[in-house]
Backbone as CSV, one residue per row, in Angstrom:
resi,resn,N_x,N_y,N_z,CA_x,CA_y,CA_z,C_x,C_y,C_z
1,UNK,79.292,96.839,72.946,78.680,95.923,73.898,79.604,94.756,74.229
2,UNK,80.465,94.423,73.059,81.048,93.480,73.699,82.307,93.365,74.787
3,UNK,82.980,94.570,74.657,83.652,95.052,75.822,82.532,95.036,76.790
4,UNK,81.514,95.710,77.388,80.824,95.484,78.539,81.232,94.062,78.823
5,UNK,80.440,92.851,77.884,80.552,91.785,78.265,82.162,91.308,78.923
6,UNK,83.174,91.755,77.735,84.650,91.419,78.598,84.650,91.627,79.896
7,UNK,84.622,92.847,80.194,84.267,93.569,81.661,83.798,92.955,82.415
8,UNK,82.931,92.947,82.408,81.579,92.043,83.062,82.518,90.452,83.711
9,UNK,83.200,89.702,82.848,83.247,88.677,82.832,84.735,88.823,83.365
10,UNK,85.352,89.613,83.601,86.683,89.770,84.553,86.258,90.177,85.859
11,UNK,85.385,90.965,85.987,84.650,91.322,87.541,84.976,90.018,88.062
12,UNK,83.480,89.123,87.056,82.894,87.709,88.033,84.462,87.087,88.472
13,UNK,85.271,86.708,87.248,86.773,86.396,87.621,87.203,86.629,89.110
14,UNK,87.517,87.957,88.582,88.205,88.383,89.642,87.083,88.442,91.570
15,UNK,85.920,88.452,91.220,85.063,87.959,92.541,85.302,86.785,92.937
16,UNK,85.430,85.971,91.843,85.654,84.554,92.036,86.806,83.820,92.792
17,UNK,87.958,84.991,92.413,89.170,85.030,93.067,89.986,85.455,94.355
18,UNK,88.852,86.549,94.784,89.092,86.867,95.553,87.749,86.313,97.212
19,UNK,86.894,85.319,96.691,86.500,84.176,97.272,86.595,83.294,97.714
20,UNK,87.927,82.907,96.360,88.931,81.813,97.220,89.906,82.242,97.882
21,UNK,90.711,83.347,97.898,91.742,83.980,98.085,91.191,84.109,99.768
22,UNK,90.156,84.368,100.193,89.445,84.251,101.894,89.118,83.213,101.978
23,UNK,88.394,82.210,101.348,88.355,80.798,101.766,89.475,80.320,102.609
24,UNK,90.874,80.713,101.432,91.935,79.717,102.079,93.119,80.494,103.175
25,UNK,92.487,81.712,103.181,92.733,82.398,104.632,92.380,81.952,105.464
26,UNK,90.676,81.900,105.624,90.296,81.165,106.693,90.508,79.752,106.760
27,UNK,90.838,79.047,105.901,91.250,77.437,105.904,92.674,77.355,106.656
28,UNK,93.525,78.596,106.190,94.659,78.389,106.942,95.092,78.671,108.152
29,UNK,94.104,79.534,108.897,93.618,79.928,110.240,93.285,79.230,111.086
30,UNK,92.303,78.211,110.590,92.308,77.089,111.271,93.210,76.396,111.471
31,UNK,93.889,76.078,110.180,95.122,74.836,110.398,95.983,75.160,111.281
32,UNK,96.338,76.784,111.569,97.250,77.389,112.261,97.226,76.868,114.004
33,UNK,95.576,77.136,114.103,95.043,76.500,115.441,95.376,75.749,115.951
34,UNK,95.024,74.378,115.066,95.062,73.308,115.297,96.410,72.804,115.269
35,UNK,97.340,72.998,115.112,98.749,72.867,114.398,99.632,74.050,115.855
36,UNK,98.684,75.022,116.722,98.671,75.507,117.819,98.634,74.679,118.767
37,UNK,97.763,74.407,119.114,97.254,73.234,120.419,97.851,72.257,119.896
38,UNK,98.563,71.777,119.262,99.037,70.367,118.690,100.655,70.844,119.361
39,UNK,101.119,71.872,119.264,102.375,71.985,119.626,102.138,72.794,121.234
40,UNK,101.282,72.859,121.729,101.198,73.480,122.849,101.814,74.506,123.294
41,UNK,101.313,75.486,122.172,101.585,77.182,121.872,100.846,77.415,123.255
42,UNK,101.939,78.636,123.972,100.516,79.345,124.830,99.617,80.404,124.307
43,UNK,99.466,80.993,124.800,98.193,81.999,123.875,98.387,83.442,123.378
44,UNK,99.629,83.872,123.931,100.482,84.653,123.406,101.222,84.314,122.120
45,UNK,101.999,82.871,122.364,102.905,82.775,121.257,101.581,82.666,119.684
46,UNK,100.298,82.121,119.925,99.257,81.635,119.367,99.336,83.462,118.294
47,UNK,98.770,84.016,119.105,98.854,85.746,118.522,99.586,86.057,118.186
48,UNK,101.081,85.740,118.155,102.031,86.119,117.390,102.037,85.219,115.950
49,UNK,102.139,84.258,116.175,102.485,83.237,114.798,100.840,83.838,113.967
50,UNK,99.706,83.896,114.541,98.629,84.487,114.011,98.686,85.716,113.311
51,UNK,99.463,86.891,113.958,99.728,87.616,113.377,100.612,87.606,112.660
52,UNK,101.831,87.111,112.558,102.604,87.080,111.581,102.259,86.251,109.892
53,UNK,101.657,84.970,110.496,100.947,84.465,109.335,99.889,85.437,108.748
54,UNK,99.117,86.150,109.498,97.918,87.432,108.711,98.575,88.444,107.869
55,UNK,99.997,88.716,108.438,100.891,89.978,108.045,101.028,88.881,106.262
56,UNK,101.525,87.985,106.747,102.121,87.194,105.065,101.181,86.970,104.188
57,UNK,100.353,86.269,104.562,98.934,86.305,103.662,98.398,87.398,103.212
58,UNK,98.181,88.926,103.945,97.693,89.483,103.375,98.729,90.262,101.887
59,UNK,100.088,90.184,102.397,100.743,90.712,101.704,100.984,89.947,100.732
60,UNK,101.013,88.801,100.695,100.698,87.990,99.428,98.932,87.355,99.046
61,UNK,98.090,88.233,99.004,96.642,88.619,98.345,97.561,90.306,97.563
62,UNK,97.539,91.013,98.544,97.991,92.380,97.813,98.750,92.157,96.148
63,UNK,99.750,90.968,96.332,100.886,90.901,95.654,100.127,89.701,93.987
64,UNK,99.456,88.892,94.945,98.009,88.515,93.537,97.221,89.558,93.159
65,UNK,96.990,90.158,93.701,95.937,91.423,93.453,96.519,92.241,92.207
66,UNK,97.613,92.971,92.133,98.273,93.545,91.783,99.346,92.770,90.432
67,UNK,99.135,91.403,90.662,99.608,90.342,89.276,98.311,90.090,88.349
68,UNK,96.740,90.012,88.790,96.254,89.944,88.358,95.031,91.328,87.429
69,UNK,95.500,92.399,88.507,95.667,93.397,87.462,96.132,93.702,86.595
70,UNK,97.469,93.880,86.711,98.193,93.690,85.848,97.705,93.583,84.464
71,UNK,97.986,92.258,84.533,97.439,91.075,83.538,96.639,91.511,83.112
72,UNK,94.826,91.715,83.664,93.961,92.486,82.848,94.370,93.605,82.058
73,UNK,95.230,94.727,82.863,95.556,95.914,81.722,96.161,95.775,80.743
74,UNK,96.801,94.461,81.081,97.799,94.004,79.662,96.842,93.458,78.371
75,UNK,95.458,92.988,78.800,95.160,91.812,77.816,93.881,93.398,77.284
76,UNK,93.500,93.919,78.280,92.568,94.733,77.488,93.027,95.639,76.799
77,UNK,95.094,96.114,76.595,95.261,97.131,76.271,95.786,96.458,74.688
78,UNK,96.076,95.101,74.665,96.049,94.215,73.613,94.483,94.605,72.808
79,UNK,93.914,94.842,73.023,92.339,94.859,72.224,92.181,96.029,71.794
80,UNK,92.123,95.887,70.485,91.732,97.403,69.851,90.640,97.771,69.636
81,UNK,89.982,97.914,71.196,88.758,98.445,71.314,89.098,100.127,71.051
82,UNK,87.748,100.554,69.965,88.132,102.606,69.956,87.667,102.826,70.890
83,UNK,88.336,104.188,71.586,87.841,105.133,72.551,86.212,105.388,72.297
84,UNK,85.577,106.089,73.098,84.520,107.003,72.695,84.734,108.237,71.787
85,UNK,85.971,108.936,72.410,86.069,109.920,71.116,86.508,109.375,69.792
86,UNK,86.952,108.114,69.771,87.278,107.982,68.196,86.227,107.277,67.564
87,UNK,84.912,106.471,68.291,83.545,106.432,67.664,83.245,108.049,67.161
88,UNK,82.916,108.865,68.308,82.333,110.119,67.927,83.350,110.718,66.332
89,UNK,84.428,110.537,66.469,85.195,110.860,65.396,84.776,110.247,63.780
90,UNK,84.871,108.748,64.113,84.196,108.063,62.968,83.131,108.236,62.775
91,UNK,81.916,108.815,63.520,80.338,109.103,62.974,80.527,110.527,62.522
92,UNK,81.118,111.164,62.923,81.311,112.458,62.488,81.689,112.346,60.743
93,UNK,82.793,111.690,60.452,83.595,110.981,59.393,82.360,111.133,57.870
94,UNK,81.632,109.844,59.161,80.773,108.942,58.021,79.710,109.945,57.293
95,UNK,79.087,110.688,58.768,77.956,111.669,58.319,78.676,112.779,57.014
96,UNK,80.003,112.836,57.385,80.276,113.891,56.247,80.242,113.479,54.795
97,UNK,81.383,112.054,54.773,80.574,111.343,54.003,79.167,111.013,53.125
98,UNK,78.352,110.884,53.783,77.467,110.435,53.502,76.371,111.633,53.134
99,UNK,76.933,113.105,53.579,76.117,114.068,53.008,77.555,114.191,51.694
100,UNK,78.024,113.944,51.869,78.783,114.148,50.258,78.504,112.982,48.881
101,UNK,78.335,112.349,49.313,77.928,111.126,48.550,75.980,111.764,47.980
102,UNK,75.380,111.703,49.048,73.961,112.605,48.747,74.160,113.724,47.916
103,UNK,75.076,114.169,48.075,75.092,115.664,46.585,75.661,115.404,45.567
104,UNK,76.765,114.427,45.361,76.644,113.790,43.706,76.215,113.422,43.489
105,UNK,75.233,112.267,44.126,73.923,111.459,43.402,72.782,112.712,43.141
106,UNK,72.512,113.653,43.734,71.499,114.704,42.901,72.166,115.435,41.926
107,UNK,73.578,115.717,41.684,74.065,116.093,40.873,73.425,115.683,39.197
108,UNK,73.614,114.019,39.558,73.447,113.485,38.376,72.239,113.035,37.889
């Protein structure tokens, strides 16, 4: 369960991140505008610098995206959480165990 919770709590992270990561897209969209009509872009040159700024931004979200993965696979592969098959392995283990332990105690 407590991996779920890890999980769980890198999602919200990473939602969280990628919330602001469009916030300040659109924050910088504007500024672009305004920082447009301030230099008396015509409306062509406006679509180009627009697009070129969309081309950079997105490719640097991709390029966070992909650092902050990363990072997660690094920190969860740090955790020696067991597989499922190596639970199933260890109950398997224990039960044998534990019917062996049950037949020396009637032994005696």
């Amino acid at each position: 369960m407590e991996t779920r919770r890890l999980v769980e709590a890198f999602e919200a992270l990473w939602a969280q991140a990628l919330l602001a990561a469009s916030a300040a897209e659109e924050e910088a969209g504007r500024a672009l505008n305004r920082v447009a009509e301030a230099a008396g872009w015509s409306q062509e040159e406006i679509r180009r610098q627009v697009a070129a700024f969309g081309e950079r931004l997105a490719a640097q979200r991709r390029e966070l995206e992909r650092g902050v993965e990363e990072g997660v696979r690094k920190a969860v592969a740090r955790l020696t959480v067991p597989r499922r098959e190596q639970l199933d392995e260890f109950k398997a283990r224990l039960d044998q165990l534990s019917k062996r332990l049950d037949r020396l105690l009637k032994k005696r």
